[in-house]
C-alpha positions in Angstrom: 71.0 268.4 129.7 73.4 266.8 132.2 75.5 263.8 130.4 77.7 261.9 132.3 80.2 260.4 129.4 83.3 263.3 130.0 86.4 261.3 129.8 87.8 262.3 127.2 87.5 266.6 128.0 91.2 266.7 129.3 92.4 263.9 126.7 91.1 265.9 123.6 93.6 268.9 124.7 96.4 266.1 125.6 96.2 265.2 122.1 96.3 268.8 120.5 99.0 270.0 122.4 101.3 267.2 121.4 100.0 267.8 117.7 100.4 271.9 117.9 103.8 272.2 119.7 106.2 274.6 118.1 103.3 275.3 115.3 104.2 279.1 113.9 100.4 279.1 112.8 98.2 277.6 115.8 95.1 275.9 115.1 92.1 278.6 116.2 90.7 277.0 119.5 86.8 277.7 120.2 85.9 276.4 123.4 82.3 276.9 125.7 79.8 275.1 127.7 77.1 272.9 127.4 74.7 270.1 128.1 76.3 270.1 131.7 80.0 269.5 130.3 82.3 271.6 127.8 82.7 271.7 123.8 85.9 272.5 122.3 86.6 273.1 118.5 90.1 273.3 116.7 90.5 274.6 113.1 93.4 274.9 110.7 93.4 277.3 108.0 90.7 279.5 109.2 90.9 283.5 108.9 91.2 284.5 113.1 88.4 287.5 112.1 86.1 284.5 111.8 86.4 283.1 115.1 83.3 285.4 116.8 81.1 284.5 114.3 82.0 280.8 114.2 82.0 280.8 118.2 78.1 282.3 118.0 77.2 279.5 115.5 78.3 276.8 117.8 77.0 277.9 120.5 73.5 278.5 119.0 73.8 274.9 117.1 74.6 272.9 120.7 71.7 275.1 122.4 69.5 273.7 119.6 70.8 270.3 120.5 70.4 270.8 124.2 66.5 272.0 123.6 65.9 268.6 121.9 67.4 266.2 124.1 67.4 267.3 127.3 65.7 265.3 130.3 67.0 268.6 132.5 64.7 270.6 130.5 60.6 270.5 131.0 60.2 272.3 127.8 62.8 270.6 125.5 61.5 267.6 122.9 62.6 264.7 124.9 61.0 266.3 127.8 57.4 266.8 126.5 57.8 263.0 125.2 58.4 261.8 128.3 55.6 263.7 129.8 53.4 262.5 127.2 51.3 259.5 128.7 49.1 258.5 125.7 50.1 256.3 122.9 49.7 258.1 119.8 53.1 258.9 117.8 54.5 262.6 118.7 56.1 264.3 115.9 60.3 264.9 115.9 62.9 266.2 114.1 64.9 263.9 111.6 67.6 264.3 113.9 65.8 262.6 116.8 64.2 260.2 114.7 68.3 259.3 113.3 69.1 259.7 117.4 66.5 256.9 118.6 66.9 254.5 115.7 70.4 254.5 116.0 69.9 253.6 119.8 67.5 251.0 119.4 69.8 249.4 116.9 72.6 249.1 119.2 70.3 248.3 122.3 69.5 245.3 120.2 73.3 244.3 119.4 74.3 245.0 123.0 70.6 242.1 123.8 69.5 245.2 125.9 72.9 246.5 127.7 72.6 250.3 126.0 68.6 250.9 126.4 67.6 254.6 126.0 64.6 253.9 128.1 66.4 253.1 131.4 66.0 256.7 132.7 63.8 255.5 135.6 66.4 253.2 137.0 68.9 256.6 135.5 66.6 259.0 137.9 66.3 256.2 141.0 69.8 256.1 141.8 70.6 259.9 141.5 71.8 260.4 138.0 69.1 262.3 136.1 67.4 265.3 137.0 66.4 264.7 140.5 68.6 264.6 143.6 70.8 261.7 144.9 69.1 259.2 147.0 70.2 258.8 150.6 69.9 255.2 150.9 70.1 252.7 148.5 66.9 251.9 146.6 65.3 249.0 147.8 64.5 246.1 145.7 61.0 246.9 145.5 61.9 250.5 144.0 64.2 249.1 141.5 61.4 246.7 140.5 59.1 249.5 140.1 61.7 251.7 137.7 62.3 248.4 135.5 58.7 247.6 134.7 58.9 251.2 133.0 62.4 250.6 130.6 62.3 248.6 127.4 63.6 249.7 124.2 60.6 246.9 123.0 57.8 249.5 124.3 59.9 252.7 121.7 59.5 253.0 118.1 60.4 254.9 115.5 57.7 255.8 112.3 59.6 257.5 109.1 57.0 258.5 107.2 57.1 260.9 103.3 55.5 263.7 105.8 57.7 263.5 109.0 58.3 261.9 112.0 57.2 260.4 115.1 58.1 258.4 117.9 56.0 256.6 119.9 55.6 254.5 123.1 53.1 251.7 124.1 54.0 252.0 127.7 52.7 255.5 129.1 55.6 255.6 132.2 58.3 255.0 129.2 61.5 257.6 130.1 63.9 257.9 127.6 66.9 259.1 128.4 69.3 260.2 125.4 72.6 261.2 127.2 74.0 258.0 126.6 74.7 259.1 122.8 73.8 263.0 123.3 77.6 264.1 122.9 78.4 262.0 120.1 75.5 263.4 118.4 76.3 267.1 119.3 79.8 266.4 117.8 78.5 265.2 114.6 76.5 268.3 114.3 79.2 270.3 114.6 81.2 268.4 112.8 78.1 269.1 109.8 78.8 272.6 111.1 82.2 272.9 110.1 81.3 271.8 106.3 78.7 274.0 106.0 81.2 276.7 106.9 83.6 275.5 104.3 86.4 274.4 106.9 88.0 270.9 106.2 90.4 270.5 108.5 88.8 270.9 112.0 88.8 268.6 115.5 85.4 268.9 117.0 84.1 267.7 120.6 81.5 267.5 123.2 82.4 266.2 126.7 83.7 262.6 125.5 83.1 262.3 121.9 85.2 263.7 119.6 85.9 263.3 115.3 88.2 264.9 113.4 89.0 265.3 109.6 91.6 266.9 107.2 94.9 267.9 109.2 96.2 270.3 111.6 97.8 273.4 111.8 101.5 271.5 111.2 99.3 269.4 108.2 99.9 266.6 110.8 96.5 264.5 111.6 94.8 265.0 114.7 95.6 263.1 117.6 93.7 262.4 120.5 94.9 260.2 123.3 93.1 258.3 125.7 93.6 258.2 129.5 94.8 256.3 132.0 91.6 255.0 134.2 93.1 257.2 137.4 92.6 260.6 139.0 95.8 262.4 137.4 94.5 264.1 134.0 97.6 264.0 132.0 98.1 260.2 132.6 98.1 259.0 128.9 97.0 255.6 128.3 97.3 255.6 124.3 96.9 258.0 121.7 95.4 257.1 118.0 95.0 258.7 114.7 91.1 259.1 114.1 91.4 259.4 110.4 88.1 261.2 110.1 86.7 258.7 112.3 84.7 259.7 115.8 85.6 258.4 119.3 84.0 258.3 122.7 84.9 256.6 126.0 82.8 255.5 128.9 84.4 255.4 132.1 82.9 254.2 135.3 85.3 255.6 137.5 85.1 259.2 137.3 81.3 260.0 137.4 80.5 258.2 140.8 79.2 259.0 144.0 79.3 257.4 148.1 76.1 255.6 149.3 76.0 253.3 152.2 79.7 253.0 152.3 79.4 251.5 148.7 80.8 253.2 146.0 77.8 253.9 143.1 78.8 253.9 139.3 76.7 255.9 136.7 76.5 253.1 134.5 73.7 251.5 135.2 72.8 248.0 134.6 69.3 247.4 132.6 68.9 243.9 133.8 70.1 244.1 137.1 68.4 247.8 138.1 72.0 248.7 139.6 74.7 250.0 139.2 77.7 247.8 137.4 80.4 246.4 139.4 82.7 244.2 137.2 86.2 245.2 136.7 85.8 246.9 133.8 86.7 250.4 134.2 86.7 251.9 130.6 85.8 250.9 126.9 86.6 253.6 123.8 85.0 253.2 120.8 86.2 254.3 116.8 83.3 254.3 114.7 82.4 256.3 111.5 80.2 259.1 113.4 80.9 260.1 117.3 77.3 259.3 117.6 78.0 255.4 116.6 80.9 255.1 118.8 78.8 257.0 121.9 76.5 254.6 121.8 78.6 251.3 121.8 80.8 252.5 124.7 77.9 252.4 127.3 76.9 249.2 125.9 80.5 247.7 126.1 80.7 248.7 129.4 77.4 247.5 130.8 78.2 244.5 129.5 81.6 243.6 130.8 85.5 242.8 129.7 84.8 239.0 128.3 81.5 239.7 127.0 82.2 243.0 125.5 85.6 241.2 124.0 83.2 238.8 122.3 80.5 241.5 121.0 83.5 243.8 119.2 85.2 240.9 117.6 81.2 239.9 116.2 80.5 243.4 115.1 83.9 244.0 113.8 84.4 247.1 116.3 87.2 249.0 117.2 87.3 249.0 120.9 90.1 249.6 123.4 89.0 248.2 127.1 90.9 248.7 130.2 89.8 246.5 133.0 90.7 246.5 137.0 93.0 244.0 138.1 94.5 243.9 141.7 96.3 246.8 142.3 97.1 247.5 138.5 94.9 247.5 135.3 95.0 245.2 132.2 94.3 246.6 128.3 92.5 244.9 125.9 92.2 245.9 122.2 90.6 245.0 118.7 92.2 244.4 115.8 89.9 247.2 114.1 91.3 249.3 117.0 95.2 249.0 116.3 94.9 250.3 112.9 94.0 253.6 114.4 96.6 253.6 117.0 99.9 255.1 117.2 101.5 254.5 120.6 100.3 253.0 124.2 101.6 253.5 127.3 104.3 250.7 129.1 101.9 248.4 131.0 
């Protein structure tokens, strides 16, 4: 499974290093690959003879992950959905079920901007499994991939004996990489529990929760980056405390078509790609899955509109937005109770 959402990969180690310096007993630092980006774990107080077996246990929990949700995958869960063209309900894990309900709840805060089903319009402008197109889809095409999105035509049936999702539209794709990191985090995040360690900083590309302390009994900090091509460029760092966080950028995942440069955030309405001046949106919720979710919705949406739908919801939401040669922050109350410095602007 290929997810796009990787913002916060070089941020996560920013914001260990500045909470390990001059530590005389290191955090243990697991660190692999998967779902087309990396996973990194740091624990505190955990005997180094574990660290194979803990690295094995990971690895095997995110592979379990990857076989559910990938789209890259013809054999994984989502896969065999989407292939499905009937309309009967198809049984899934509780996980998936938790997965889609929590999507379709935030589709409907965002009035549509996050929409798990806009994998057509995902695949159509060279984002999902197939290759880049090379020209840009005509108006005619993107017509054709929106009459098959619509988180109204996707539902959910919890039932004593299971459950099932099911579609009413037999060309319905849905694409979970929107939310697929901050759901693998929150797995291993369950992970760590099981295993009896409290103090732990667990990620997956650009979701990332912590709890407990670290290796100085400090909290774990995680900063955020500046929206520019220089990793260690830090924008603001925060305190989780035990909360997740994810970021959606639109300037790092892009490509060149037509002389146009083409975000992977795609715009259910429109069919396209965005192009407002909003460049990133971070999100602090109570799960990494929660905050993965808003983030692609805040940024679909836009800096004024996105302003309004945090200070609704009661979100905490940092945005950093384009403007002229520079870039302007913006940021919740919710938000600044989590934060602990930001860069000169």
């Amino acid at each position: 499974m290929r997810f796009q959402n990787i913002l916060l990969i070089s941020l996560l180690a920013l914001g260990l290093s500045g909470c390990e310096k001059n530590s005389s007993q290191p955090a243990m630092v697991l660190e692999g690959k998967t779902m087309g980006t990396v996973w990194r774990v740091s624990v505190a107080g955990v005997d180094p003879q574990r660290k194979a077996a803990l690295q094995q246990l990971i690895q095997q929990q995110l592979d379990r992950d990857d076989g559910e949700l990938s789209t890259w995958k013809s054999d994984s869960v989502l896969s065999h959905f989407n292939q499905y063209q009937g309309n009967a309900p198809q049984p899934v894990s509780a996980d998936m079920a938790d997965i889609v309900t929590e999507a379709l709840r935030i589709g409907h805060k965002t009035s549509g901007a996050m929409d798990i089903t806009v994998g057509p319009l995902v695949n159509l402008w060279g984002f999902g499994p197939t290759k880049q197109p090379e020209h840009t889809p005509s108006e005619a095409e993107i017509e054709a991939a929106k009459a098959r999105t619509g988180l109204q035509h996707l539902r959910v049936i919890q039932g004593v004996d299971g459950q099932w999702l099911q579609k009413d539209l037999p060309g319905l794709y849905v694409d979970l990489s929107t939310m697929g990191e901050g759901y693998a985090t929150d797995h291993l995040a369950r992970l760590m529990e099981q295993q009896g360690i409290t103090d732990y900083l667990v990620s997956v590309g650009g979701a990332v929760l912590s709890r407990g302390v670290n290796a100085n009994q400090q909290p774990w900090r995680v900063a955020i980056q500046k929206p520019t091509d220089r990793e260690n460029a830090v924008e603001a760092r925060v305190d989780l405390q035990g909360h997740g966080i994810s970021t959606s950028g639109s300037y790092r995942n892009y490509y060149e078509l037509d002389g146009k440069r083409i975000s992977h955030v795609i715009d259910p309405t429109t069919g396209r790609p965005i192009e407002h001046k909003l460049v990133s949106a971070t999100v602090i919720a109570t799960t990494a899955l929660e905050a993965d979710g808003w983030d692609t919705g805040l940024m679909v949406l836009g800096s004024e509109r996105a302003k309004a739908l945090a200070l609704k919801e009661h979100l905490a939401v940092y945005l950093i937005s384009k403007q002229g040669d520079g870039f302007t922050h913006w940021m919740s109350p919710q938000f600044k109770t989590f934060l602990i410095d930001q860069a000169s602007q």
